[in-house]
C-alpha positions as a Markdown table, in Angstrom:
| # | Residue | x | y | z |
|---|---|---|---|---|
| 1 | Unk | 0.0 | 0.0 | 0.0 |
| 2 | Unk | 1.5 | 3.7 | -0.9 |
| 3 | Unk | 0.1 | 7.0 | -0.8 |
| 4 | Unk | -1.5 | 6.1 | -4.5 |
| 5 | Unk | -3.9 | 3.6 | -3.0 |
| 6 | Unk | -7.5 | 4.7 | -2.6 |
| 7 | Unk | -7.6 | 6.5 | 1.1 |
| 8 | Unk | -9.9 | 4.6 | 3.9 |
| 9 | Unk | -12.2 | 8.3 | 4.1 |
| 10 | Unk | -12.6 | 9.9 | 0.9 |
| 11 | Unk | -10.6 | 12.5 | 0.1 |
| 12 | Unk | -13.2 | 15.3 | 0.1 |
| 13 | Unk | -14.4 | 14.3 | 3.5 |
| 14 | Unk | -10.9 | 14.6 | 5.1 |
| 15 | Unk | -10.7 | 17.8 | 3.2 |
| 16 | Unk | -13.9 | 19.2 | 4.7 |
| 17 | Unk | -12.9 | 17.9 | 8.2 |
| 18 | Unk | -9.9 | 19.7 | 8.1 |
| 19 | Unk | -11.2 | 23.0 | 6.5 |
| 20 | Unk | -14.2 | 23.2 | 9.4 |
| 21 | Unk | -11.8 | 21.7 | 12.5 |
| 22 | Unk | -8.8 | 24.1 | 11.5 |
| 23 | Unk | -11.7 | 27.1 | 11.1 |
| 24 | Unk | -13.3 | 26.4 | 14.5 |
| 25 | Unk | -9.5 | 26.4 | 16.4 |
| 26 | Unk | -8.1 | 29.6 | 14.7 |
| 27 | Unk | -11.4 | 31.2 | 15.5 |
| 28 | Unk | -10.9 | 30.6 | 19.0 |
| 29 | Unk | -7.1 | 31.7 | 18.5 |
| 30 | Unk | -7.8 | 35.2 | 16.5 |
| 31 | Unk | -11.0 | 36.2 | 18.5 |
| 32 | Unk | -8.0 | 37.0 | 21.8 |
| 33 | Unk | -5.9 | 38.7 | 19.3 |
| 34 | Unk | -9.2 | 41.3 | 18.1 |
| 35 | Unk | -9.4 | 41.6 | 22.0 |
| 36 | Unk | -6.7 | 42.1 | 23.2 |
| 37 | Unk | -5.8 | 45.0 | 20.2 |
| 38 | Unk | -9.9 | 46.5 | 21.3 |
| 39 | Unk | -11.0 | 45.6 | 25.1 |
| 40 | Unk | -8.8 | 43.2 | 27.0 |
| 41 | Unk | -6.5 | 46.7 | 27.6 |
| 42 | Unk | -9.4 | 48.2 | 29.2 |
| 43 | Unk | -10.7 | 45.6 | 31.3 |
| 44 | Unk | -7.6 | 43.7 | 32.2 |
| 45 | Unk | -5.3 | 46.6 | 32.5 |
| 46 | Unk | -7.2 | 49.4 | 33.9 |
| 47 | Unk | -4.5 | 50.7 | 35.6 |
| 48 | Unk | -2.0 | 51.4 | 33.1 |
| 49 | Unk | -1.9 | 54.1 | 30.7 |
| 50 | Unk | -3.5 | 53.1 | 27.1 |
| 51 | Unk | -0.1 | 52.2 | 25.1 |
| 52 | Unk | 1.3 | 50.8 | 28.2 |
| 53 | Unk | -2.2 | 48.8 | 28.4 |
| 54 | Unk | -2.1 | 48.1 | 25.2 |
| 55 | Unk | 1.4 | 46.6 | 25.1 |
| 56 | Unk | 0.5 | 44.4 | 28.1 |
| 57 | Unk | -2.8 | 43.3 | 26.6 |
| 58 | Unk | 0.0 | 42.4 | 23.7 |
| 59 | Unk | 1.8 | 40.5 | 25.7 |
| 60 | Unk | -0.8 | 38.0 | 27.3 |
| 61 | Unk | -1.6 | 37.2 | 23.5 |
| 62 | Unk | 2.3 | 36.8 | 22.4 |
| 63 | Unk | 2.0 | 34.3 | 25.8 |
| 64 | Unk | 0.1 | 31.5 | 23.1 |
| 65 | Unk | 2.9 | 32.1 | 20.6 |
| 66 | Unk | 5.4 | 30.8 | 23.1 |
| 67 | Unk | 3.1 | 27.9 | 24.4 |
| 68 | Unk | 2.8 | 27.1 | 20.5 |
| 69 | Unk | 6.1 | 25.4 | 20.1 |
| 70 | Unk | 5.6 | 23.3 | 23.1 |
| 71 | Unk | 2.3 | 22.4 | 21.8 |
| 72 | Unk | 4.1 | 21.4 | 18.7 |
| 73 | Unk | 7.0 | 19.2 | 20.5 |
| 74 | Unk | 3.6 | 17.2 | 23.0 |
| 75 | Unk | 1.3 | 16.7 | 20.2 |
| 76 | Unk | 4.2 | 16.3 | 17.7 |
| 77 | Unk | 5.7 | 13.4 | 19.4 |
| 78 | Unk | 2.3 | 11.4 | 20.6 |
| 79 | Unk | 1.0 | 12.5 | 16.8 |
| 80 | Unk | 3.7 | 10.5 | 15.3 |
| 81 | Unk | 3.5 | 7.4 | 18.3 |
| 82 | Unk | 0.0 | 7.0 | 18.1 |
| 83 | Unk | -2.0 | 8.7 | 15.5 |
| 84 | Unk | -3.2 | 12.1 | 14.5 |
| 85 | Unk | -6.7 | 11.5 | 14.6 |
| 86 | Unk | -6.2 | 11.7 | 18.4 |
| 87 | Unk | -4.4 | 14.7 | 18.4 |
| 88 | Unk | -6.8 | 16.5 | 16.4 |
| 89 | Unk | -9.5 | 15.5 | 18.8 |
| 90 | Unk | -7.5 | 17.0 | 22.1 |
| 91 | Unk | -6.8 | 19.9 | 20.7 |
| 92 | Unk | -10.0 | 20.8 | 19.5 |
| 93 | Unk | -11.1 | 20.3 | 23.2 |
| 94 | Unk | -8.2 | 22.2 | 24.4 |
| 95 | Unk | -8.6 | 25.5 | 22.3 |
| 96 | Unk | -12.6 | 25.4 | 22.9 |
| 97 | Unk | -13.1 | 24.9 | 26.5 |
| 98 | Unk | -10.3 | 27.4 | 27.3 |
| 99 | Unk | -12.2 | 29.9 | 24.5 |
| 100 | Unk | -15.6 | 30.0 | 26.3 |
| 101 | Unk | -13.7 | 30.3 | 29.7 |
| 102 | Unk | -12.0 | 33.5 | 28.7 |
| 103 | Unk | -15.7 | 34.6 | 27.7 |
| 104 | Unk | -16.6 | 34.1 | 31.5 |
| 105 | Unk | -13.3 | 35.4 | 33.3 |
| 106 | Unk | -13.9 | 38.0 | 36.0 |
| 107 | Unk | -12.4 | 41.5 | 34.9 |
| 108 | Unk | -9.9 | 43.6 | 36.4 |
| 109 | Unk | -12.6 | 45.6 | 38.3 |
| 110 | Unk | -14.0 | 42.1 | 40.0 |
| 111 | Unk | -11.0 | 40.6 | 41.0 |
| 112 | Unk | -8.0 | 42.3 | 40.9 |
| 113 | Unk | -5.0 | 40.9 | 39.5 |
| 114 | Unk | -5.9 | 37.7 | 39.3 |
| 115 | Unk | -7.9 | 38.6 | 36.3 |
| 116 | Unk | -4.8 | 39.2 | 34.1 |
| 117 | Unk | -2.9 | 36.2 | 35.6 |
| 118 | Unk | -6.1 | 33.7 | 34.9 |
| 119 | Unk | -6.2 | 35.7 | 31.0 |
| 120 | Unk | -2.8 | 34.5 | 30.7 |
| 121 | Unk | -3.0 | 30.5 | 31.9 |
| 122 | Unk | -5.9 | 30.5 | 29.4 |
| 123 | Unk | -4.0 | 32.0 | 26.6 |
| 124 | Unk | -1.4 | 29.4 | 27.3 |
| 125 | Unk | -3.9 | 26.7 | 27.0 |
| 126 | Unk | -5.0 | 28.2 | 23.3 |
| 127 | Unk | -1.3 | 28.1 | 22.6 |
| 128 | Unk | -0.5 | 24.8 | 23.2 |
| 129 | Unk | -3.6 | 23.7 | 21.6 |
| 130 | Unk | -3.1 | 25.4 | 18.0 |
| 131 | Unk | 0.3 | 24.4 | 18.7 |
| 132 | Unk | -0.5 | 20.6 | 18.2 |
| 133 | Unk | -3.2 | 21.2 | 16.0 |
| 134 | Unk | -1.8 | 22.6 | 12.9 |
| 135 | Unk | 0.7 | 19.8 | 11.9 |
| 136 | Unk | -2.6 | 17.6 | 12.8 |
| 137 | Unk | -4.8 | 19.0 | 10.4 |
| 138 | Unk | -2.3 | 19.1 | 8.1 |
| 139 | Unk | -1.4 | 16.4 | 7.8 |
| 140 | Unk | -4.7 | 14.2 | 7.9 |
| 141 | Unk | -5.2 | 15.7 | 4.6 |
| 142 | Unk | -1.4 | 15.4 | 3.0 |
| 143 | Unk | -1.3 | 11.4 | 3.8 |
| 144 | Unk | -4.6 | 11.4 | 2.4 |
| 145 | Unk | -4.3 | 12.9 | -1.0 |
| 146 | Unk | -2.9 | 12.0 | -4.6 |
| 147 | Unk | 0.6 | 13.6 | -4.7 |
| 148 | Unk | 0.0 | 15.8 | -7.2 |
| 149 | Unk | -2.5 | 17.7 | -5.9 |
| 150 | Unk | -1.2 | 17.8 | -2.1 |
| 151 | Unk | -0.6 | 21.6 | -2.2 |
| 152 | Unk | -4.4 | 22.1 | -3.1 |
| 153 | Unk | -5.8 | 19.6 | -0.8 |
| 154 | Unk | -3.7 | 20.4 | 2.4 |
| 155 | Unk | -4.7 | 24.1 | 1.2 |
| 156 | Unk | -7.8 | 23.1 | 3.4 |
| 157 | Unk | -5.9 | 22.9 | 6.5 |
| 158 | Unk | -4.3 | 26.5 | 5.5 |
| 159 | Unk | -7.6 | 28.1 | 4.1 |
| 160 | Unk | -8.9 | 27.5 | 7.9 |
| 161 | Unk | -7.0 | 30.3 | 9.0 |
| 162 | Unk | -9.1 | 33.2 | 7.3 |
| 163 | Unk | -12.0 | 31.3 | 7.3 |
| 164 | Unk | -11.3 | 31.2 | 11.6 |
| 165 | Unk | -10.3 | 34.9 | 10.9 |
| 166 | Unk | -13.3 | 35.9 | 9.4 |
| 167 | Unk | -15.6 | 34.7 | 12.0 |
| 168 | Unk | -13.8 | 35.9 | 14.5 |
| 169 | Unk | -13.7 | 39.3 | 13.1 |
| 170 | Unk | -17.2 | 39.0 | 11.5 |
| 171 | Unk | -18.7 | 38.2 | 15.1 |
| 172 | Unk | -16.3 | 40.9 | 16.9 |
| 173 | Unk | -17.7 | 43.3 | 14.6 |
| 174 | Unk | -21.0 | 42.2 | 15.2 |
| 175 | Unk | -20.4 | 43.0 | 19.5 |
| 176 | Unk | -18.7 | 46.0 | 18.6 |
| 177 | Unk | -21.8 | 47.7 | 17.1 |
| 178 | Unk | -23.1 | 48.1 | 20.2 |
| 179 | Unk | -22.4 | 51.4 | 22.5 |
| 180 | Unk | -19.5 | 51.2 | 24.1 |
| 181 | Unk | -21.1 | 50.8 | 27.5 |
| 182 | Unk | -22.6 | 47.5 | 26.8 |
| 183 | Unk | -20.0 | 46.5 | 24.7 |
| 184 | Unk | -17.4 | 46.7 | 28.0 |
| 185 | Unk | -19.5 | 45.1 | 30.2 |
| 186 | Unk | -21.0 | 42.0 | 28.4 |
| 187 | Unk | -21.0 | 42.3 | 24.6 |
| 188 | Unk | -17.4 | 41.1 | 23.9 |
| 189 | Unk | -18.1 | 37.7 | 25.9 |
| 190 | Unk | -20.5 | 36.7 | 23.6 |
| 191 | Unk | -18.1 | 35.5 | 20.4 |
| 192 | Unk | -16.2 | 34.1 | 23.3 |
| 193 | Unk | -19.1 | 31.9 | 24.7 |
| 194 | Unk | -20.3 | 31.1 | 21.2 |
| 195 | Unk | -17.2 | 28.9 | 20.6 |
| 196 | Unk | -19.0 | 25.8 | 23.1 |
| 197 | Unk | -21.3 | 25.6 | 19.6 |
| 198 | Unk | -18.8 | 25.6 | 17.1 |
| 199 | Unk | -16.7 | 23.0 | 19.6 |
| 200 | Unk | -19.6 | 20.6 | 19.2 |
| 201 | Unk | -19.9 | 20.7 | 15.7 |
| 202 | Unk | -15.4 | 20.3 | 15.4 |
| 203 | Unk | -16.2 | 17.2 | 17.5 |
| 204 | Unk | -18.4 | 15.6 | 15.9 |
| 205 | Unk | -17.1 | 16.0 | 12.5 |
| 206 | Unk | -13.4 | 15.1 | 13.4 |
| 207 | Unk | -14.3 | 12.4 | 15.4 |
| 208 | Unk | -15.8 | 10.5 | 11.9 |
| 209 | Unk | -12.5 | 11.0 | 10.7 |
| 210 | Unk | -10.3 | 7.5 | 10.0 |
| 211 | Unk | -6.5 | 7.5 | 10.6 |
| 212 | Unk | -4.9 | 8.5 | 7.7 |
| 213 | Unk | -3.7 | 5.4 | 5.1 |
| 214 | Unk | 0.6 | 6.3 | 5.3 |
| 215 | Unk | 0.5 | 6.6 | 9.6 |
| 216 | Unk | -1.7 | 3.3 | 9.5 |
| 217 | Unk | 0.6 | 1.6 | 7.4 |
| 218 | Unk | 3.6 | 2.6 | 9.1 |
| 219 | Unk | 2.3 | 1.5 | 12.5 |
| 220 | Unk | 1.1 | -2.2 | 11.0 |
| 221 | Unk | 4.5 | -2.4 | 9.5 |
| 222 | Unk | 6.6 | -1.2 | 12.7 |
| 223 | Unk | 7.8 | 1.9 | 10.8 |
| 224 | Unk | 6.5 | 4.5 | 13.9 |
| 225 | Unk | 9.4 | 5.9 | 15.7 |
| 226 | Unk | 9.7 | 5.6 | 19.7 |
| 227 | Unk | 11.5 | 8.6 | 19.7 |
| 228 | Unk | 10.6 | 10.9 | 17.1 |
| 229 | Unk | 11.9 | 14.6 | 18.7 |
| 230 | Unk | 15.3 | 12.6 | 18.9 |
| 231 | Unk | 15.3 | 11.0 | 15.1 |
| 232 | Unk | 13.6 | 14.4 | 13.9 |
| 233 | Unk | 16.8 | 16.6 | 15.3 |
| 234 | Unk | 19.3 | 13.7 | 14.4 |
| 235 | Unk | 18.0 | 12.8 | 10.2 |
| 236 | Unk | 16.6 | 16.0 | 9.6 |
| 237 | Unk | 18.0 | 19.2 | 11.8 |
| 238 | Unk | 18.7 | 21.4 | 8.2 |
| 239 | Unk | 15.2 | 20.8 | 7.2 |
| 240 | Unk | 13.9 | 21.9 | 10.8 |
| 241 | Unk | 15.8 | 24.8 | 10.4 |
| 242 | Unk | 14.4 | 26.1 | 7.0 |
| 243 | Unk | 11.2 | 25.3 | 7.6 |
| 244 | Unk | 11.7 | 27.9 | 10.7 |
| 245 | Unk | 13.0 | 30.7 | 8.5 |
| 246 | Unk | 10.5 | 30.0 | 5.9 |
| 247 | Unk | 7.9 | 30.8 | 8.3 |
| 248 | Unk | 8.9 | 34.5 | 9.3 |
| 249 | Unk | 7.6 | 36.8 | 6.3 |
| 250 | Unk | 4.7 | 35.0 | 6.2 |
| 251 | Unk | 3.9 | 34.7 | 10.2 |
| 252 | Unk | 5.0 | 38.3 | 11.1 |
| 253 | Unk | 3.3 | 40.3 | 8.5 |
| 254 | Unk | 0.5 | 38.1 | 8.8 |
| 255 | Unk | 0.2 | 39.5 | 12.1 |
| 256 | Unk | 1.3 | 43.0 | 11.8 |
| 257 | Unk | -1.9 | 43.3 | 9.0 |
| 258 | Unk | -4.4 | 41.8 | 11.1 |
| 259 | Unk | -3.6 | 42.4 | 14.6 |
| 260 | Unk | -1.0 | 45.7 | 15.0 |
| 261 | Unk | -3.3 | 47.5 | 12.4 |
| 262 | Unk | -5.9 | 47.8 | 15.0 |
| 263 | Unk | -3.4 | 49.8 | 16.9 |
| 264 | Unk | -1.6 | 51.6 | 14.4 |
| 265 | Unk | -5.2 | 52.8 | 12.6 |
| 266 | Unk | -7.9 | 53.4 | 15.2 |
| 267 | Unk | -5.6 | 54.7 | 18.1 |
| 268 | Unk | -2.8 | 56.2 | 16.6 |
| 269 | Unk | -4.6 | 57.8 | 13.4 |
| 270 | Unk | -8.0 | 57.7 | 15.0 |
| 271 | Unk | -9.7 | 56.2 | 12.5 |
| 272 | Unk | -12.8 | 54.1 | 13.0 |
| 273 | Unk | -12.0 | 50.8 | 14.1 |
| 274 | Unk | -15.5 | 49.4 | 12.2 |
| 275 | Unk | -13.5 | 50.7 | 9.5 |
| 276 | Unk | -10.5 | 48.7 | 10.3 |
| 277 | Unk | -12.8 | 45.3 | 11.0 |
| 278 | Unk | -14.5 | 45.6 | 8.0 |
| 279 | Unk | -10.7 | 45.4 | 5.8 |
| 280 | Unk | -9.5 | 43.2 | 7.5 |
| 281 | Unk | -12.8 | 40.7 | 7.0 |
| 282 | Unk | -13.0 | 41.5 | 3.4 |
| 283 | Unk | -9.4 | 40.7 | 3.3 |
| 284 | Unk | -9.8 | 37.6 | 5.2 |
| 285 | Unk | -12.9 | 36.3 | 2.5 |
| 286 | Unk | -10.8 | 36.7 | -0.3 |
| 287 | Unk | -7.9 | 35.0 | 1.1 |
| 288 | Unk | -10.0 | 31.7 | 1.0 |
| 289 | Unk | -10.0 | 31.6 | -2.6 |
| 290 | Unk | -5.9 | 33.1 | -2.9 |
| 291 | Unk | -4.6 | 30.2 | -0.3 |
| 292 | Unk | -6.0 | 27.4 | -2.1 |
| 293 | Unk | -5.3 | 29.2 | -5.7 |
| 294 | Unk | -1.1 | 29.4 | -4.9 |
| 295 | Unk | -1.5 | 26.2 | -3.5 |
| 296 | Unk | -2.7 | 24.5 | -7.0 |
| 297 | Unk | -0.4 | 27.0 | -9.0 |
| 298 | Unk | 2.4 | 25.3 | -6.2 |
| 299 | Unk | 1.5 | 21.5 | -7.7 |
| 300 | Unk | 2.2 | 22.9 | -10.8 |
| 301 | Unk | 5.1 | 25.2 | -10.6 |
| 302 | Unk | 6.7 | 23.5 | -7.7 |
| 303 | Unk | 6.4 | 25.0 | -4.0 |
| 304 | Unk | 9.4 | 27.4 | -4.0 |
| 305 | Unk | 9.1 | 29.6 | -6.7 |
| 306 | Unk | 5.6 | 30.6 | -5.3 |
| 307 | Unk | 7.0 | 30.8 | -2.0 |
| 308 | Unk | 9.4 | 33.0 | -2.6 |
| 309 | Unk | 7.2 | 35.1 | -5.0 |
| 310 | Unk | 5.1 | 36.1 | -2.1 |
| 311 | Unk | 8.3 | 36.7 | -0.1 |
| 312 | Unk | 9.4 | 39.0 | -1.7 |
| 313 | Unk | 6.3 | 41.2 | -2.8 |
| 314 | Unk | 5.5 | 41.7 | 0.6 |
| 315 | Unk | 9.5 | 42.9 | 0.8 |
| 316 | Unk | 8.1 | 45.6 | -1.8 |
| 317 | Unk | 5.5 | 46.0 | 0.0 |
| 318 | Unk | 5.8 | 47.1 | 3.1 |
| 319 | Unk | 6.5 | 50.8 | 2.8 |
| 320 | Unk | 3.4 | 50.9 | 0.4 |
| 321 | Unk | 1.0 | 48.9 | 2.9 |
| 322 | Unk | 1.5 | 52.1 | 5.3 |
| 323 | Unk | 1.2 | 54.9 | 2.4 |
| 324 | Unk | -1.9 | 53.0 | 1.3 |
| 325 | Unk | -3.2 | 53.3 | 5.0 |
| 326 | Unk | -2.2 | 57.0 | 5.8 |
| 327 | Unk | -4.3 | 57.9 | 3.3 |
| 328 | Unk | -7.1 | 58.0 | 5.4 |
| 329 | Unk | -9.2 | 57.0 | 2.7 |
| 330 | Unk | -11.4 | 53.8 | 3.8 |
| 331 | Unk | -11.6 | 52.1 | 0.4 |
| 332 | Unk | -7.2 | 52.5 | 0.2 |
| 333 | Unk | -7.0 | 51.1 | 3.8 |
| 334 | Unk | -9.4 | 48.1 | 2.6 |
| 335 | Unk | -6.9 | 47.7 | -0.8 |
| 336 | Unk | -3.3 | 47.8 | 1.5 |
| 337 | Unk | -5.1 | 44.5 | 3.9 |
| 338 | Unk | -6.1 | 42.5 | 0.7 |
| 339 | Unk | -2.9 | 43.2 | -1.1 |
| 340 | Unk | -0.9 | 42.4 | 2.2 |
| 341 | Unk | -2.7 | 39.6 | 3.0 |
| 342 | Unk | -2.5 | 38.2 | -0.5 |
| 343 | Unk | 1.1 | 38.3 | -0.3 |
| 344 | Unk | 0.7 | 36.4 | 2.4 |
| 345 | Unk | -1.6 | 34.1 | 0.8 |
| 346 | Unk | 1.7 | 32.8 | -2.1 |
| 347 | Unk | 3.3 | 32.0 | 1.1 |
| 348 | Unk | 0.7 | 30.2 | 2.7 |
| 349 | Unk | -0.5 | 28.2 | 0.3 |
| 350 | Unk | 1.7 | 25.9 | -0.3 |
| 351 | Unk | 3.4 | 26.0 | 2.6 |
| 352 | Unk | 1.2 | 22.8 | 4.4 |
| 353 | Unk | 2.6 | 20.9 | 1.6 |
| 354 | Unk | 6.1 | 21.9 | 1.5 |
| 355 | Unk | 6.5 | 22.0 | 5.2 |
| 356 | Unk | 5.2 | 18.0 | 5.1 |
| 357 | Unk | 7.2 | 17.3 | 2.3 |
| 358 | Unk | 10.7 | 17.8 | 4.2 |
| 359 | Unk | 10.1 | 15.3 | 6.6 |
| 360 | Unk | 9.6 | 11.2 | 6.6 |
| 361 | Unk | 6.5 | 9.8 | 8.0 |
| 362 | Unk | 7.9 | 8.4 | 11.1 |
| 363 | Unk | 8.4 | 12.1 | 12.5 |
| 364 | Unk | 6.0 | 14.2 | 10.3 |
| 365 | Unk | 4.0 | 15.2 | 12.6 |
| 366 | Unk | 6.6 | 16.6 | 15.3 |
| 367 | Unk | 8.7 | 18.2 | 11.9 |
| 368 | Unk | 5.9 | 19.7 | 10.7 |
| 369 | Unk | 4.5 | 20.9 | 13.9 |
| 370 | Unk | 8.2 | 22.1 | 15.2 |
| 371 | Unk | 9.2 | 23.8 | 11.5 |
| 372 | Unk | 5.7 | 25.8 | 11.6 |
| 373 | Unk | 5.3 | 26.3 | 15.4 |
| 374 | Unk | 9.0 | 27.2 | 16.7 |
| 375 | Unk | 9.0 | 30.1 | 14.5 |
| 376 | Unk | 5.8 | 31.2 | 15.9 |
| 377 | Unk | 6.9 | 33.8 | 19.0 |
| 378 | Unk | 9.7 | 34.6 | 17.2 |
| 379 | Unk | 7.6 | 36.1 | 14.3 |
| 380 | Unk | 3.6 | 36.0 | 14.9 |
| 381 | Unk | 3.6 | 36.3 | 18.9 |
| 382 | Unk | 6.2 | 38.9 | 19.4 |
| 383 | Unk | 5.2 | 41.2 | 16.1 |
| 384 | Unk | 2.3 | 43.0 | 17.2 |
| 385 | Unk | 4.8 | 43.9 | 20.6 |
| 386 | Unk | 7.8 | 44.7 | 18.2 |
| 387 | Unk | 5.6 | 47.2 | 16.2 |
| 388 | Unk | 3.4 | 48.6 | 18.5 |
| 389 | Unk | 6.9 | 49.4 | 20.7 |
| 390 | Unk | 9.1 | 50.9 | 17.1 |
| 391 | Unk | 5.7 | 53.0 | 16.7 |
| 392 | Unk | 5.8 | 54.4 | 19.9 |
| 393 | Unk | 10.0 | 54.6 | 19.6 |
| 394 | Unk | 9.5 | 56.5 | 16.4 |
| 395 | Unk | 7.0 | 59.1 | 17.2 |
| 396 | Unk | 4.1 | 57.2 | 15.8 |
| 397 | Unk | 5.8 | 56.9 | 12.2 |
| 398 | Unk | 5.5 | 53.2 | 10.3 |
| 399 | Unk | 9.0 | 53.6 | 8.8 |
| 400 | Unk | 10.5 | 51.5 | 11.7 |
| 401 | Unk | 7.7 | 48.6 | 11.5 |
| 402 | Unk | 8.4 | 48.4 | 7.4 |
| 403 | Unk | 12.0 | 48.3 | 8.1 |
| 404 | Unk | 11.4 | 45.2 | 10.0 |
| 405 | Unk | 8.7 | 43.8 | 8.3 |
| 406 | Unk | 11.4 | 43.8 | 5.2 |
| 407 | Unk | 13.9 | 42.1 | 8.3 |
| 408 | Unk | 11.5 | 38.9 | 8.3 |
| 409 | Unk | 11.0 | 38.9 | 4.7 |
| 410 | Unk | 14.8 | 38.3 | 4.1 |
| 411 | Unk | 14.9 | 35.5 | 6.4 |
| 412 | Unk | 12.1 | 33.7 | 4.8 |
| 413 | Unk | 13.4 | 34.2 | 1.3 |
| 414 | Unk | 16.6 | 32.7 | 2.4 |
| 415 | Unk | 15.4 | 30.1 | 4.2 |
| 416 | Unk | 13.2 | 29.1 | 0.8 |
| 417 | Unk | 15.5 | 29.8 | -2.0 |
| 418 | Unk | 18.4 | 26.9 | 0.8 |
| 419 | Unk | 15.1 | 24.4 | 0.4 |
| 420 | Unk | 15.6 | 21.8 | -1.7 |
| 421 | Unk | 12.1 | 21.6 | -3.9 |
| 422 | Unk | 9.8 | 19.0 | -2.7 |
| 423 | Unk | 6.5 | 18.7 | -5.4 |
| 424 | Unk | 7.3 | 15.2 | -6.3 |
| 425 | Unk | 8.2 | 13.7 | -3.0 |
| 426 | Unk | 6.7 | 10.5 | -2.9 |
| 427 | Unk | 5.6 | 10.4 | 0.9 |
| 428 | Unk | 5.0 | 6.6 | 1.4 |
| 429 | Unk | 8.8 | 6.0 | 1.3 |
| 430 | Unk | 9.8 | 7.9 | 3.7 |
């Protein structure tokens, strides 16, 4: 049996299950980042002054980038020990029990500092969750699918994101309408609490979900590993370390349109911040048909030249992105997020694919996981803390958060353009 072989699930199933799975845990994940850039500096931080507040609020959500990694190394190992189908399952629970929980934490005002502290664990919980669940969901479709359309099919996994985005945006924007009074006291629970429905629905579909056809066959054969972190650093340390860099461009600007624009538009430029949640949705909605569109052009083309197509147009660019948004002109603000976040799109695409591609079955799971997640504080979780701290260094001018936004890019095209191409890997031999 090889990856050719007709899958136990059907294909489109396994697709679906990770599209809707991966949707419902980046919801959860992105709803604390809208928060913490519009309320959680408010009611968690009272105290401090609003860039002070805001930089703290920051720093509870860079707290599930750094529980990412370790997420990645748990899940990672047991993923490629025992199955992924498990995985998926326990991290699903993870991210939407500690979701609704933030939705009925005490404030600052009730409690006292323990309000903060308890934000924080449950932020760590999210991290670790989405940190086991991405090379999960990933790869549930990759050891499914024909092997020349892996990029489009693990695309699924990857489309999740703005699809998670989008809701959590959409529904945020939704609470927001309300006057601010209500809004502070009750209305930005209720996305929060909402994510016990859309944890039922993850459940029920994942868990009709078979192991996928290359970890089954390497387990009845004896090919799992009993110690993948240790043959993962020993066979394939120069791969780990690519797939790293690869992931900076794409994770930090990524971050810097969605989450530091909140910051950069509504508080320093005073803009409306409806405005800002309505770019960043539309942004989102197209990026479910770009993701999956580089992905197929990546089966065809191969996955670096893509990748390092989108590298380096956001390289170009990011001093545009900001001149686009100083304008002050809603409909140029809405055209810098969807170009931005198509750029990041030619990244993202194929990189579900690629990322699975470098590594042999026996420790998949933990290299994909560890490529994709130790990257994560570095670039995501600390880039919303980086830019909203250059920002306040340069007087409120972007020039500083381009500059590094540029910084990341150079790493990723780097990291790409070392890769060795991977399109016609033929998984099952590994």
């Amino acid at each position: 049996m090889n990856e050719h072989v007709r899958p136990a699930t059907p294909i489109l199933r396994v697709v679906l299950a990770s599209f809707i799975g991966t949707s419902i845990e980046w919801y959860d994940f992105f709803l604390y980042g809208t928060a913490a850039a519009l309320v959680f500096n408010k009611l968690f931080f009272p105290t401090l002054d609003p860039l002070a507040g805001t930089m703290a609020s920051f720093a509870t959500y860079a707290v599930g980038f750094f529980a990412r990694p370790l997420g990645g190394i748990v899940f990672g190992h047991y993923g490629d020990k025992l199955g992924r189908k498990s995985m998926l399952v326990t991290t699903l629970l993870m991210m939407g029990l500690s979701t609704f929980l933030i939705g009925a934490l005490p404030t600052y005002e009730q409690i006292g500092v323990l309000a903060p502290v308890a934000l924080a664990a449950l932020r760590l919980v999210q991290g670790l969750g989405v940190g086991g669940e991405w090379g999960g969901a990933v790869l549930l479709v990759v050891e499914h699918g024909h092997h020349r359309r892996r990029g489009i099919y693990a695309s699924s996994a990857q489309a999740g994101v703005p699809a998670g985005l989008l809701l959590a945006n959409g529904t945020f924007a939704a609470a927001s309408a309300l006057p601010e009074g209500p809004f502070l006291s009750w209305g930005w629970r209720v996305p929060f609490l909402a994510g016990a429905v859309l944890l039922g629905l993850g459940l029920f579909i994942r868990l009709h979900i078979l192991e996928t056809p290359l970890f089954a066959q390497a387990q009845a054969q004896g090919g799992t590993s009993p110690r993948p972190l240790v043959d993962l650093v020993r066979h394939y340390p120069r791969n780990l370390l690519l797939a790293m860099g690869a992931r900076f461009a794409e994770n930090a600007c990524f971050y810097v349109f969605t989450v530091f624009i909140y910051v950069y538009a509504s508080e320093s430029r005073g803009f409306a911040r409806q405005t800002i949640l309505v770019g960043v949705v539309v942004a989102s909605a197209l990026q479910l048909v770009s993701i999956p569109a580089f992905a197929a052009l990546s089966d065809r083309l191969g996955r670096r030249p893509v990748y390092l197509a989108g590298a380096l147009f956001l390289g170009l660019f990011a001093f545009p992105f900001f001149w686009l948004v100083d304008s002050g002109v809603p409909v140029l603000i809405w055209l810098a997020l969807v170009l931005g976040l198509t750029g990041v799109a030619a990244m993202y695409g194929p990189q579900a694919a690629f990322f699975s591609e470098l590594f042999g079955t026996s420790v998949r799971y933990s290299g994909a996981s560890l490529g994709s997640q130790l990257a994560a504080p570095l670039a995501g979780g600390l880039a919303p803390l980086i830019a909203t701290a250059l920002l306040g260094w340069s007087g409120g001018q972007p020039w500083p958060v381009a500059l590094y936004m540029i910084g990341m890019v150079l790493i990723t095209f780097t990291s790409v353009f070392l890769a060795v191409e991977t399109v016609q890997s033929d998984l099952s031999s590994g």
